[in-house]
LUMKEKE-223482 format. One record per atom (N, C-alpha, C, O): residue number from 1; residue in three letters; atom name; x, y, z. Coordinates in steps of 0.2 Angstrom, whole numbers, padded with zeros to 4 digits. Atoms other than C-alpha are relative to their C-alpha. Layout:
<kollos>
nr:rest:atom:x:y:z
NUM:ALA:CA:X:Y:Z
...
</kollos>
This chain:
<kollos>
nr:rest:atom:x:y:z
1:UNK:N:-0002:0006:-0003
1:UNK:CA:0016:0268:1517
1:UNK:C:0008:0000:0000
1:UNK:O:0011:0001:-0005
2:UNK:N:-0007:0002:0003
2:UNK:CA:0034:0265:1522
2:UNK:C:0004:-0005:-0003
2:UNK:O:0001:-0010:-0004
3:UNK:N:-0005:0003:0002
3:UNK:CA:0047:0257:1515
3:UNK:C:0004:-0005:0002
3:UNK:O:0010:-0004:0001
4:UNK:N:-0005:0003:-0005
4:UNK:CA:0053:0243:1527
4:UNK:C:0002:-0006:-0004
4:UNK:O:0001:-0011:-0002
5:UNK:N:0000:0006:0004
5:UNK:CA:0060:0232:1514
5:UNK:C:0008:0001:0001
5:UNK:O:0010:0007:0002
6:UNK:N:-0008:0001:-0004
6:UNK:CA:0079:0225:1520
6:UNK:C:0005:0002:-0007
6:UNK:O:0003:0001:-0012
7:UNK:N:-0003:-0004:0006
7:UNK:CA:0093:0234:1509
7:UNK:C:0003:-0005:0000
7:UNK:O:0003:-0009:0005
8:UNK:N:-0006:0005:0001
8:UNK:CA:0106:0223:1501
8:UNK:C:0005:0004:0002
8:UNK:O:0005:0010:0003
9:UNK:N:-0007:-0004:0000
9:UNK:CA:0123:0225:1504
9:UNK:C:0003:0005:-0002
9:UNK:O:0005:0010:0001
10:UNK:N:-0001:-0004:0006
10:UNK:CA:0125:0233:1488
10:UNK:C:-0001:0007:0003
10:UNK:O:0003:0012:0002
11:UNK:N:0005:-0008:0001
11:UNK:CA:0114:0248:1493
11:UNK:C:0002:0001:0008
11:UNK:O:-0003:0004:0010
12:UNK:N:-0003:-0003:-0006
12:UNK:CA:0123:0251:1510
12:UNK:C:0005:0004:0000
12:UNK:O:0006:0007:0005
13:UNK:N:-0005:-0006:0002
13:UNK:CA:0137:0261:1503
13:UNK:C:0006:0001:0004
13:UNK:O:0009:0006:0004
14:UNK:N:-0006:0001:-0002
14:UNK:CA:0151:0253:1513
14:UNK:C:0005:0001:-0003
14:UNK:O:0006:0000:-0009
15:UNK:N:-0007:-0002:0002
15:UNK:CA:0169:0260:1514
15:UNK:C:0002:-0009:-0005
15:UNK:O:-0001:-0015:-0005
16:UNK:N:-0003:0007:0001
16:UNK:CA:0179:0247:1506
16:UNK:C:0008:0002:0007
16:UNK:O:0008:0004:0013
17:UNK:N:-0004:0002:-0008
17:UNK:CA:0195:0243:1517
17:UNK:C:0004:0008:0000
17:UNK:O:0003:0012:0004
18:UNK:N:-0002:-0005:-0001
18:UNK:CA:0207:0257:1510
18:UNK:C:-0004:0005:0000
18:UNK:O:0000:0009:0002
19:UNK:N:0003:-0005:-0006
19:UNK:CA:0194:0269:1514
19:UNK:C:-0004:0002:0006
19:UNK:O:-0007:0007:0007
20:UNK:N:0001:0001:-0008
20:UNK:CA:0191:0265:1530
20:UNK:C:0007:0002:0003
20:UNK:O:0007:0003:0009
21:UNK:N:-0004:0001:-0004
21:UNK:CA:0208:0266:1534
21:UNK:C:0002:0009:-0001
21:UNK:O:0002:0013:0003
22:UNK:N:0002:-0005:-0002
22:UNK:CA:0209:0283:1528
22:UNK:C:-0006:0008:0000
22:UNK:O:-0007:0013:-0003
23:UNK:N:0007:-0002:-0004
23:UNK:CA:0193:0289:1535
23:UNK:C:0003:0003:0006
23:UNK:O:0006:0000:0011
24:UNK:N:-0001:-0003:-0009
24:UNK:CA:0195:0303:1550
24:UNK:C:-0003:-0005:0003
24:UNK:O:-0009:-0006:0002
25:UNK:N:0001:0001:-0008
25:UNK:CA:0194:0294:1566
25:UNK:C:-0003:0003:0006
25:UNK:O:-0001:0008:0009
26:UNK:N:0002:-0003:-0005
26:UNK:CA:0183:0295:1579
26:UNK:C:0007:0001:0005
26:UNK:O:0011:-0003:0005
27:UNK:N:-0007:-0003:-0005
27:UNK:CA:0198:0304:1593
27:UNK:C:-0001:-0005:0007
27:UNK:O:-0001:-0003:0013
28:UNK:N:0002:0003:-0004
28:UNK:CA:0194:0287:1603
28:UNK:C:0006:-0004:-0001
28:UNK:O:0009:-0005:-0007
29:UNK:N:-0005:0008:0001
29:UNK:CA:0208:0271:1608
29:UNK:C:-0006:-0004:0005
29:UNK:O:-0010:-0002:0009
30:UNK:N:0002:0007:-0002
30:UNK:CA:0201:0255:1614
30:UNK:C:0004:-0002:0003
30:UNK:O:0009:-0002:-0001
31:UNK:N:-0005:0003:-0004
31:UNK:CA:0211:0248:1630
31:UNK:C:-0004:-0007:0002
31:UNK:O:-0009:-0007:0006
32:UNK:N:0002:0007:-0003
32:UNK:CA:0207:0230:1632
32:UNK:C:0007:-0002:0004
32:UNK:O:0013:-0001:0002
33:UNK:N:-0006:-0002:-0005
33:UNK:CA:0216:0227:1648
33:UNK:C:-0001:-0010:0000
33:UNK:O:-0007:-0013:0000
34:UNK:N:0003:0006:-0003
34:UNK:CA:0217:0207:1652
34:UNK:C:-0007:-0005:-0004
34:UNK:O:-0009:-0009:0000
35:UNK:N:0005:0003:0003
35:UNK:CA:0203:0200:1640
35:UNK:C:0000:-0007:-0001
35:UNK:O:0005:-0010:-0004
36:UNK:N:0000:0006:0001
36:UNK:CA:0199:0183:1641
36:UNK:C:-0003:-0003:-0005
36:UNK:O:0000:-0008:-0006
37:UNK:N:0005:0003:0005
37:UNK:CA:0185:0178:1628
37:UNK:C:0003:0001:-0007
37:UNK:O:-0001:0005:-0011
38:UNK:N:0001:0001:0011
38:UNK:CA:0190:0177:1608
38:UNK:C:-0006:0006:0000
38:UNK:O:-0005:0012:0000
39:UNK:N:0004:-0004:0002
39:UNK:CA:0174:0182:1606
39:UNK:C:-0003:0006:0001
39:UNK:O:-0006:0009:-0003
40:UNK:N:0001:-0005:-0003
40:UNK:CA:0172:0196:1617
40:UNK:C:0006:0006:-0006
40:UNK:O:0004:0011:-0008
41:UNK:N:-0006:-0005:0004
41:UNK:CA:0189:0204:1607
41:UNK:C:-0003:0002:-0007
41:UNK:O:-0003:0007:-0009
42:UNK:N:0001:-0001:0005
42:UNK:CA:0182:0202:1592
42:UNK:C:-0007:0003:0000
42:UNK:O:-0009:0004:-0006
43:UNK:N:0004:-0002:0000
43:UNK:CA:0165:0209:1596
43:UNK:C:0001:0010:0000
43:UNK:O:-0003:0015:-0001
44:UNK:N:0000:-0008:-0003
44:UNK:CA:0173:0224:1601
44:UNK:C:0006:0004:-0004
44:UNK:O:0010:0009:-0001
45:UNK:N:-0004:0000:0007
45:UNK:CA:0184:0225:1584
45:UNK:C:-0007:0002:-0006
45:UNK:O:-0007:0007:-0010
46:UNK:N:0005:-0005:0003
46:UNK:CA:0167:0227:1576
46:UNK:C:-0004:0004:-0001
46:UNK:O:-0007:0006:-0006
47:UNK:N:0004:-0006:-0002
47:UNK:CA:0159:0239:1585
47:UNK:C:0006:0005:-0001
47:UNK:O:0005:0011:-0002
48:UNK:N:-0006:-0007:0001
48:UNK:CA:0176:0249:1583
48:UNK:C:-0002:0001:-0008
48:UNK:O:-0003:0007:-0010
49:UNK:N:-0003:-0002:0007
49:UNK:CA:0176:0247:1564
49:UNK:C:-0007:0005:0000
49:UNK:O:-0007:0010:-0002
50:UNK:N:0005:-0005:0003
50:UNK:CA:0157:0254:1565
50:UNK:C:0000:0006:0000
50:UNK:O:-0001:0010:-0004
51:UNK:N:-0002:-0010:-0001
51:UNK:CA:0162:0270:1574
51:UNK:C:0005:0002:-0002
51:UNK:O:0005:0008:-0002
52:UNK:N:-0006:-0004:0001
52:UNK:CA:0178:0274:1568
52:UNK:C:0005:0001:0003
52:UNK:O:0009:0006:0003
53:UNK:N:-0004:-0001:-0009
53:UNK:CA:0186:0271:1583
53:UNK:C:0010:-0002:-0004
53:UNK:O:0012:-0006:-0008
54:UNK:N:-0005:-0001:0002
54:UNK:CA:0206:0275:1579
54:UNK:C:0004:-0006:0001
54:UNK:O:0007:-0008:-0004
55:UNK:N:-0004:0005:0000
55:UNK:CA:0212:0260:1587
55:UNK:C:0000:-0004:0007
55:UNK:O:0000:-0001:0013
56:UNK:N:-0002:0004:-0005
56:UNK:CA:0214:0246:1598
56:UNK:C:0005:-0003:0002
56:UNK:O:0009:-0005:-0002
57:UNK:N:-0005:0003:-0005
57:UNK:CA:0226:0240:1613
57:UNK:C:-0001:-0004:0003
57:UNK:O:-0004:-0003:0009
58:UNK:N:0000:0004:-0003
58:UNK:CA:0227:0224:1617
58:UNK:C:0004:-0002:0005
58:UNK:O:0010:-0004:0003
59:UNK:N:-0006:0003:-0004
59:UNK:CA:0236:0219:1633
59:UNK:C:-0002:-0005:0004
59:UNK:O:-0008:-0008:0006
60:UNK:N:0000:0007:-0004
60:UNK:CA:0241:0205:1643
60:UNK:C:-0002:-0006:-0003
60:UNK:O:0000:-0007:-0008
61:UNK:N:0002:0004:0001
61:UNK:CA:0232:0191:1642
61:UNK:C:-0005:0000:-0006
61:UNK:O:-0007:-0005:-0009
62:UNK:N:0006:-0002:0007
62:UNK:CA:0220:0198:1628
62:UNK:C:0003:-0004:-0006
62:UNK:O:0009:-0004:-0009
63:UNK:N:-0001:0002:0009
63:UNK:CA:0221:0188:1611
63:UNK:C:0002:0004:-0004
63:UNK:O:0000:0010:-0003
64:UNK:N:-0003:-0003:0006
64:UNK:CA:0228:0194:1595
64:UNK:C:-0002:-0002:-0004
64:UNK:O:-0003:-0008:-0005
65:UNK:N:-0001:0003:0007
65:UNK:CA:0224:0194:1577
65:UNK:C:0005:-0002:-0002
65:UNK:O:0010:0000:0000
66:UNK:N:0003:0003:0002
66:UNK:CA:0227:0183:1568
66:UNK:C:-0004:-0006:0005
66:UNK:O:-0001:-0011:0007
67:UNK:N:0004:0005:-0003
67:UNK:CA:0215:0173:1576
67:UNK:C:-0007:-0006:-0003
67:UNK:O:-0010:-0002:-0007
68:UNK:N:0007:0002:0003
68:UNK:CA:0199:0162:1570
68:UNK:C:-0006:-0001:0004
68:UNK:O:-0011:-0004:0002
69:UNK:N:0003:0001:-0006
69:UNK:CA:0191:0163:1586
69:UNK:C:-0004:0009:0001
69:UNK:O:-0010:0011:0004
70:UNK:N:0003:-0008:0000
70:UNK:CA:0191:0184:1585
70:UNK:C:-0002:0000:-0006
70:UNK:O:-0008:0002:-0005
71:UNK:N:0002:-0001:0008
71:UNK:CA:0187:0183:1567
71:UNK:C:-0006:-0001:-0001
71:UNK:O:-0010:0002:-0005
72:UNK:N:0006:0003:-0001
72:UNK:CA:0173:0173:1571
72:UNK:C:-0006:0006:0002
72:UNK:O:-0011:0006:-0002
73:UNK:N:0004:-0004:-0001
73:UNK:CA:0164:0187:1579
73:UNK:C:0003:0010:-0002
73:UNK:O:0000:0015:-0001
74:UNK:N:0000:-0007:0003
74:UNK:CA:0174:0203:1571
74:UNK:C:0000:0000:-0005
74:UNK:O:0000:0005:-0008
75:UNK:N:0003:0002:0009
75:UNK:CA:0170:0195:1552
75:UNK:C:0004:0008:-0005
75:UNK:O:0001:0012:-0009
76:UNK:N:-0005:-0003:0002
76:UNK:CA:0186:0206:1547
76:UNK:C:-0001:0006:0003
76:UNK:O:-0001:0011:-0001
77:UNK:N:-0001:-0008:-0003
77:UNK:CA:0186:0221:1556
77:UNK:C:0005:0001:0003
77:UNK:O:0008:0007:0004
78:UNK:N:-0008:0001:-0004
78:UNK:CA:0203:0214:1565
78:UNK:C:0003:0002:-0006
78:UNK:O:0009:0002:-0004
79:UNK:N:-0004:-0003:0006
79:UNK:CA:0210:0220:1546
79:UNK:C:-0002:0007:-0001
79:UNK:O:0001:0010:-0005
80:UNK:N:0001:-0008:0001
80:UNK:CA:0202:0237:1547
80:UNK:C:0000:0004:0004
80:UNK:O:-0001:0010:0003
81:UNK:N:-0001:-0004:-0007
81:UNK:CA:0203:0243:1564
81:UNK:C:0008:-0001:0001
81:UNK:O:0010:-0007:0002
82:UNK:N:-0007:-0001:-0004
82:UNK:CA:0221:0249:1569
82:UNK:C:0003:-0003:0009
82:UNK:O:0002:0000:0014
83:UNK:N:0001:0000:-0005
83:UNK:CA:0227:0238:1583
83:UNK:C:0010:0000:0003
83:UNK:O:0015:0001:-0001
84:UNK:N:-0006:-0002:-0002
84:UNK:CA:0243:0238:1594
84:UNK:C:0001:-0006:0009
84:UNK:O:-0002:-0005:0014
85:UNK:N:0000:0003:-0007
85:UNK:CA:0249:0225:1609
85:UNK:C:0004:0002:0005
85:UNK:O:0009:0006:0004
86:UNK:N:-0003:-0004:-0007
86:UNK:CA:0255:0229:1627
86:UNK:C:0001:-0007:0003
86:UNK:O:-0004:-0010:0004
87:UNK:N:0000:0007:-0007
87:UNK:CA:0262:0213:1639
87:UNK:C:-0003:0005:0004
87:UNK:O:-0009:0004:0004
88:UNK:N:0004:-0003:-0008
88:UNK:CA:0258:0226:1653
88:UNK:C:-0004:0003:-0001
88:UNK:O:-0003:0003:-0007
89:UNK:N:0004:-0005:-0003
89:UNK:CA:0245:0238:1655
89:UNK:C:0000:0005:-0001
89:UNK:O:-0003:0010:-0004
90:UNK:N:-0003:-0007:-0002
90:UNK:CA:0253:0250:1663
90:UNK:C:0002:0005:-0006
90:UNK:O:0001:0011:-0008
91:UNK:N:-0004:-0004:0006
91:UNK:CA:0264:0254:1649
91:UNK:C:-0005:0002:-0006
91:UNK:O:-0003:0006:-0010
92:UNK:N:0002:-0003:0005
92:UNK:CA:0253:0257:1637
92:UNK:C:-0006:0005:0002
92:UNK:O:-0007:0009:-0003
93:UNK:N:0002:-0005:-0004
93:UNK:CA:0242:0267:1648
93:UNK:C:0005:0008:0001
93:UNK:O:0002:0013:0002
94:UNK:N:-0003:-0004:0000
94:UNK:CA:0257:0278:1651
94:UNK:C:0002:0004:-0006
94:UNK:O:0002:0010:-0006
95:UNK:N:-0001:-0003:0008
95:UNK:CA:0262:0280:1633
95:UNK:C:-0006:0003:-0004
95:UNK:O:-0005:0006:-0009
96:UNK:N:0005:-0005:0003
96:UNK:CA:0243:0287:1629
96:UNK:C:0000:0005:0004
96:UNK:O:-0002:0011:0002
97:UNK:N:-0003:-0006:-0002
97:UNK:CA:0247:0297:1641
97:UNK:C:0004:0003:0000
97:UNK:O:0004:0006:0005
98:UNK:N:-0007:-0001:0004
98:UNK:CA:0263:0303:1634
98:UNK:C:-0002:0004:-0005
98:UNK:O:0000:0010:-0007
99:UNK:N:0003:-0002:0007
99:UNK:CA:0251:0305:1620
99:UNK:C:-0005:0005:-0002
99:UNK:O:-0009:0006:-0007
100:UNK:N:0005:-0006:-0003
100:UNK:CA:0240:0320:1627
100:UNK:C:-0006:-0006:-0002
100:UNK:O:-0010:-0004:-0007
101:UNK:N:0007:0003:-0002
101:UNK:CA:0225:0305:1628
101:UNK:C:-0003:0001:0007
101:UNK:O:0001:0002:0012
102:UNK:N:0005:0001:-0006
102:UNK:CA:0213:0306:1643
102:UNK:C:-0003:-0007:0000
102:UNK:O:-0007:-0010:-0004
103:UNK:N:0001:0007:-0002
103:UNK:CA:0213:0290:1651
103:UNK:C:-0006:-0002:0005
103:UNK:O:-0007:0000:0011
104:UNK:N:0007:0001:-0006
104:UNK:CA:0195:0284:1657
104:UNK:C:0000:-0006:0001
104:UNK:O:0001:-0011:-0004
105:UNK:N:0003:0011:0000
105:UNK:CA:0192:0266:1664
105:UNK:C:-0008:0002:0001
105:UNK:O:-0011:0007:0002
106:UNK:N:0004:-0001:-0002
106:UNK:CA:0177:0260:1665
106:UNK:C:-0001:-0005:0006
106:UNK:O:0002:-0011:0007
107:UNK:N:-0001:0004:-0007
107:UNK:CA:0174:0253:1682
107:UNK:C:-0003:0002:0004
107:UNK:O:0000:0008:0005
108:UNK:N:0004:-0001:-0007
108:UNK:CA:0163:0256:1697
108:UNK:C:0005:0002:0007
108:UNK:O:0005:-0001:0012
109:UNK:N:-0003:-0002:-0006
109:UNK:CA:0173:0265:1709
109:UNK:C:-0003:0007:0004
109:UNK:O:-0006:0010:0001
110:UNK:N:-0001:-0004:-0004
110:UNK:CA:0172:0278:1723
110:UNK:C:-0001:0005:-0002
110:UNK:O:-0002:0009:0003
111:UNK:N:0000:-0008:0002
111:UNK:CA:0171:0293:1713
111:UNK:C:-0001:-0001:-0007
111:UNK:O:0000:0004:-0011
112:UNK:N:0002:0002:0006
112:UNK:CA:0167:0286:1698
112:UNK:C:-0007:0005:-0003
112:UNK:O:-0011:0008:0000
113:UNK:N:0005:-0006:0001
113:UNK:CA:0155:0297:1686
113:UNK:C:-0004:-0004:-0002
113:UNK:O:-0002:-0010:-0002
114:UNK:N:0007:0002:0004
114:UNK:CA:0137:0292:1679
114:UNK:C:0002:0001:-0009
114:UNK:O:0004:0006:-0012
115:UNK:N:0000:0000:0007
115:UNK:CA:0139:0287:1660
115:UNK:C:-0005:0004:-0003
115:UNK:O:-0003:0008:-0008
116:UNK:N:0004:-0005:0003
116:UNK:CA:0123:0297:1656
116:UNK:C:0002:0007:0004
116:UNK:O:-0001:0012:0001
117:UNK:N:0000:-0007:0000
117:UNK:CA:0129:0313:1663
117:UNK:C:0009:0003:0000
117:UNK:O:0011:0008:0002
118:UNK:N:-0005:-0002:0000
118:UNK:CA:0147:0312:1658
118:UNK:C:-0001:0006:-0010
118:UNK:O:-0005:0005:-0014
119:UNK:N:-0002:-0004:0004
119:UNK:CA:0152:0326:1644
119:UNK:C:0006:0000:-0004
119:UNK:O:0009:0005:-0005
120:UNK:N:-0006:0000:0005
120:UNK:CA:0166:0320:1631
120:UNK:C:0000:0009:-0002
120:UNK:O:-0005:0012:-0003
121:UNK:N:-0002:-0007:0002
121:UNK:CA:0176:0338:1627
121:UNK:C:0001:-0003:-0008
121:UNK:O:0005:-0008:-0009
122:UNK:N:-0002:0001:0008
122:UNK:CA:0176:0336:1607
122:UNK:C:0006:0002:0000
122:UNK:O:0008:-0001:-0004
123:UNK:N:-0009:-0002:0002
123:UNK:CA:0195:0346:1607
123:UNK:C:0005:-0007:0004
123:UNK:O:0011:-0006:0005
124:UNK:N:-0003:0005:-0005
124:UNK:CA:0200:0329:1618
124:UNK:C:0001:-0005:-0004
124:UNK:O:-0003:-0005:-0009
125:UNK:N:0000:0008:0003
125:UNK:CA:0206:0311:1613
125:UNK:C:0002:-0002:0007
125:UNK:O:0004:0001:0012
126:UNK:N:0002:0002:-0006
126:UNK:CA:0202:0299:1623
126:UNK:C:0002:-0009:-0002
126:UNK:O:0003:-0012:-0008
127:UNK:N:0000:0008:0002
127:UNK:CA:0206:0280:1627
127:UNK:C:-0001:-0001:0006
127:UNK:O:0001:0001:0012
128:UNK:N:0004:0003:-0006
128:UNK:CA:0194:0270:1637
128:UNK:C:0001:-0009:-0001
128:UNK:O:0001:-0012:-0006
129:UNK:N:-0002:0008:-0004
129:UNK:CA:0199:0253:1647
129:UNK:C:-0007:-0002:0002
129:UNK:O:-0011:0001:0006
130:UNK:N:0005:0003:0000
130:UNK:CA:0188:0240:1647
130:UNK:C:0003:-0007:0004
130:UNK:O:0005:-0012:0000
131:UNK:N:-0004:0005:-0004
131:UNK:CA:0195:0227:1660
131:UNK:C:-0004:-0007:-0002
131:UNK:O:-0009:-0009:-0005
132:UNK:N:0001:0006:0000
132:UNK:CA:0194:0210:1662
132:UNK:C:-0008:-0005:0004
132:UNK:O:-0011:-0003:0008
133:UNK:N:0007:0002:0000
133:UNK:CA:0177:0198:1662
133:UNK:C:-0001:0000:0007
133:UNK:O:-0006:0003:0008
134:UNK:N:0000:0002:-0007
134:UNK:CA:0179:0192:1682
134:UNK:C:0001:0007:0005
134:UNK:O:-0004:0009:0009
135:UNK:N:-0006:-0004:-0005
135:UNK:CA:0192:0207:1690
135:UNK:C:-0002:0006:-0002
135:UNK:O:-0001:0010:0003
136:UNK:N:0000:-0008:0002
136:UNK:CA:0188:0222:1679
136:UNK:C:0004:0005:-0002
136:UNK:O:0007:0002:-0007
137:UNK:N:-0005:-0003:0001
137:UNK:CA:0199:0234:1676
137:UNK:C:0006:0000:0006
137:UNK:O:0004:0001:0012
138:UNK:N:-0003:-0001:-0003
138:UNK:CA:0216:0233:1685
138:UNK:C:0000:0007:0004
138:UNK:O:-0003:0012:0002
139:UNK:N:0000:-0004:-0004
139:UNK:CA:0219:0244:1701
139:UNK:C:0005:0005:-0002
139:UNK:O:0005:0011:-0004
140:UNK:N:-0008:-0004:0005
140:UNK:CA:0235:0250:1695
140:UNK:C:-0001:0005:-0006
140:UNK:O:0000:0010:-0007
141:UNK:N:0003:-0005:0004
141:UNK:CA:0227:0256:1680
141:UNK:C:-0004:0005:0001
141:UNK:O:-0004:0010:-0002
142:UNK:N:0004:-0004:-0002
142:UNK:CA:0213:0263:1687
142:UNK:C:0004:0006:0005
142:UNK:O:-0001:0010:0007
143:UNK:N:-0006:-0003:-0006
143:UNK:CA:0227:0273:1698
143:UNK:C:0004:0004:-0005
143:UNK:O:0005:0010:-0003
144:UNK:N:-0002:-0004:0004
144:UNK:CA:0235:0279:1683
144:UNK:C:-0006:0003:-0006
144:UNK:O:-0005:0005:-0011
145:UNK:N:0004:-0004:0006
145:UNK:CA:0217:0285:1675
145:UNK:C:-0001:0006:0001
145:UNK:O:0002:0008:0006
146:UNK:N:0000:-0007:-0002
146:UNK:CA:0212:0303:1675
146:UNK:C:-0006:0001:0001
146:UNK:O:-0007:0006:0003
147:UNK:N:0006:0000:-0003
147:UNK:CA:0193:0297:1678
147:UNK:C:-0002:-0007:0000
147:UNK:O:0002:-0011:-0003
148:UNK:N:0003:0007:0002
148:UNK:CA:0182:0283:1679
148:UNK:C:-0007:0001:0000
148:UNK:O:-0011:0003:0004
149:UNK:N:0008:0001:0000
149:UNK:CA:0165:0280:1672
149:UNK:C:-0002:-0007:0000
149:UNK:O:0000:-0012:-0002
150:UNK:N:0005:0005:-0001
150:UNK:CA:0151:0269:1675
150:UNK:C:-0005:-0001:-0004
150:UNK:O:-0007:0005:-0006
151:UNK:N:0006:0001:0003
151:UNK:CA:0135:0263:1666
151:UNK:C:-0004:-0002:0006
151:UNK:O:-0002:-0006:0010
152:UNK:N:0005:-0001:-0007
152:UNK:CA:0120:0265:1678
152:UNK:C:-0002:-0008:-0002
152:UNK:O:-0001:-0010:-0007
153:UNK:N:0004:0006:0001
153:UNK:CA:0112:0247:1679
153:UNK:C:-0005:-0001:0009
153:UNK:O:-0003:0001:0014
154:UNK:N:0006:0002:-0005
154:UNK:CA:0095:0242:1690
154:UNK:C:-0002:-0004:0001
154:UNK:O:-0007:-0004:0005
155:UNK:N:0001:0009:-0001
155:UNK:CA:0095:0223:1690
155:UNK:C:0003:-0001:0006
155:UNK:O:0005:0003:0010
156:UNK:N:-0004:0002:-0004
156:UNK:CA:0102:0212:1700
156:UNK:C:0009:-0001:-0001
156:UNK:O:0013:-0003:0002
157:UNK:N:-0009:0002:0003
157:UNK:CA:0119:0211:1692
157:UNK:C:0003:0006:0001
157:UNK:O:0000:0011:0001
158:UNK:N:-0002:-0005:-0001
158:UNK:CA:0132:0223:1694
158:UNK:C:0006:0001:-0005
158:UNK:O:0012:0004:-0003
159:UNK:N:-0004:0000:0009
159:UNK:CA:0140:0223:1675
159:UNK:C:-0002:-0003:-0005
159:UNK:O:-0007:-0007:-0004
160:UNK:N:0004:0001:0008
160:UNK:CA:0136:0220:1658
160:UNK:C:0007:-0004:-0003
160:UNK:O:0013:-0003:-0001
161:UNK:N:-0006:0001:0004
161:UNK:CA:0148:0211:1648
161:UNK:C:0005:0003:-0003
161:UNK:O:0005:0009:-0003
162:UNK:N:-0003:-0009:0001
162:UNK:CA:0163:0218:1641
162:UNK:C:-0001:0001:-0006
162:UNK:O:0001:0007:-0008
163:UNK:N:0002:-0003:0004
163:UNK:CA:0158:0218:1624
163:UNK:C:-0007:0004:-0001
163:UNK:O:-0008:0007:-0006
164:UNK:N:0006:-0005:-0002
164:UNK:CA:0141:0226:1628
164:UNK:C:0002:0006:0005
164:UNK:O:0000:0011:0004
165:UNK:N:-0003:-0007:-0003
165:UNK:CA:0149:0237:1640
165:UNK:C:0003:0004:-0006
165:UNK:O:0001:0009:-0007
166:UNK:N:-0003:-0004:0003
166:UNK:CA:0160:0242:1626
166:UNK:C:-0005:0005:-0006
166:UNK:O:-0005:0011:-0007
167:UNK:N:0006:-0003:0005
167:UNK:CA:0146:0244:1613
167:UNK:C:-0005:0005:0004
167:UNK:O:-0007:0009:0000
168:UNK:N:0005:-0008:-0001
168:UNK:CA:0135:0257:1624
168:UNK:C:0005:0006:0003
168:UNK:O:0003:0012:0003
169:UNK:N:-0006:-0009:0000
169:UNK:CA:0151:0269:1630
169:UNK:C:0002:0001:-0009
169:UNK:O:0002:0007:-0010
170:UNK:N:-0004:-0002:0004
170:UNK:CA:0159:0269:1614
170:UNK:C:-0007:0005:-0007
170:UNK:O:-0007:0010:-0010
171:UNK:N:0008:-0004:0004
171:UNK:CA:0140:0273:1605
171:UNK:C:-0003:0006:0004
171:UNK:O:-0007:0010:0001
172:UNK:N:0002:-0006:-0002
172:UNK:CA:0138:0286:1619
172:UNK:C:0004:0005:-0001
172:UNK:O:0002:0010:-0002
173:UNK:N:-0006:-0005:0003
173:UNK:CA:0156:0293:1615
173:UNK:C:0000:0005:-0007
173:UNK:O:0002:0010:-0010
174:UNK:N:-0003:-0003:0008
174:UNK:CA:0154:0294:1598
174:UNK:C:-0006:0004:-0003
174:UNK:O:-0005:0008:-0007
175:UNK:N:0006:-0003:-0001
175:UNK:CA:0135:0300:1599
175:UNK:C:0001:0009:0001
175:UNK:O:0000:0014:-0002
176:UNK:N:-0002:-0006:-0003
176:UNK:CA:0141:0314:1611
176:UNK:C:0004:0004:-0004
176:UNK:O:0003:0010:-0004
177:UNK:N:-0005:-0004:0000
177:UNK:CA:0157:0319:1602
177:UNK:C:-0003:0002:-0010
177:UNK:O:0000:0007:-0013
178:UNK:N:0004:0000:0006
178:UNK:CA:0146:0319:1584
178:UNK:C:-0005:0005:-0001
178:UNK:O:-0009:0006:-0006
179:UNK:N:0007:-0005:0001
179:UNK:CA:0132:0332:1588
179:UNK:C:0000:0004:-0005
179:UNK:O:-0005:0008:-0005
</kollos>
């Protein structure tokens, strides 16, 4: 018979903070480009802290910790995930690139790849933009990306939210870059 009895916390074997901090890094950055939701920022602070994701870039209109509204939904992970603010965009876009990152957005364009058949290079670091709820990723940025991918969808709708968008690339990235 299995075992499906719920573990406690105890028996989870969670870092504490200072080692999570230093804990190798997934070679992933988090670009919130424009985020409007609290919650959305901070959902997407806790799926960083699960993977290991090096760090978050909040720009423009994106919320900041300290917050109680991100807190609310990253239940402290805005103290464990590495984050960093940009007014513009651009610039901090240019400066990961500066920083030998491969800038991916994600966003439905023209030449855009299939999320299941893209192939993260493990010798790569990478930082994926995640645009705004309504607009998407700015054009501008997408213009300074070096690709762009998409997640296939079959409904009527033609986006997923952006902290669900963030949670199925950064779990395919990290999946992929972990074989």
């Amino acid at each position: 018979m299995i075992d499906n009895r719920k573990l406690e916390n105890k028996e989870l074997n969670r870092r504490t903070l200072d080692e999570f901090k230093e804990s190798n890094k997934t070679p992933i950055v988090v670009v919130l480009d424009n985020i409007r939701s609290l919650n959305n920022i901070g959902s997407v602070f806790r799926t960083s802290d699960a993977l290991l994701i090096e760090k978050i870039i909040l720009c423009g209109i994106t919320g900041t910790p300290p917050n109680k509204e991100i807190h609310k939904t990253a239940l402290g992970a805005e103290d464990s995930v590495t984050w960093e603010y940009y007014e513009k965009n651009t610039e901090a876009i240019k400066n990961l690139k500066g920083n030998g990152y491969k800038v991916i957005s994600l966003e439905q364009t023209v030449g855009s790849i299939d999320l299941m058949k893209y192939k993260p290079n493990i010798d790569c670091k990478y930082a994926l933009v995640f645009g705004n709820e309504l607009r998407g990723v700015e054009q501008e940025v997408i213009n300074l990306s070096d690709e762009c991918i998409e997640i296939p969808q079959f409904g009527t709708k033609h986006s997923f939210n952006i902290s669900v968008s963030a949670g199925i690339v950064l779990w395919d990235f990290f999946s992929k870059l972990n074989k």
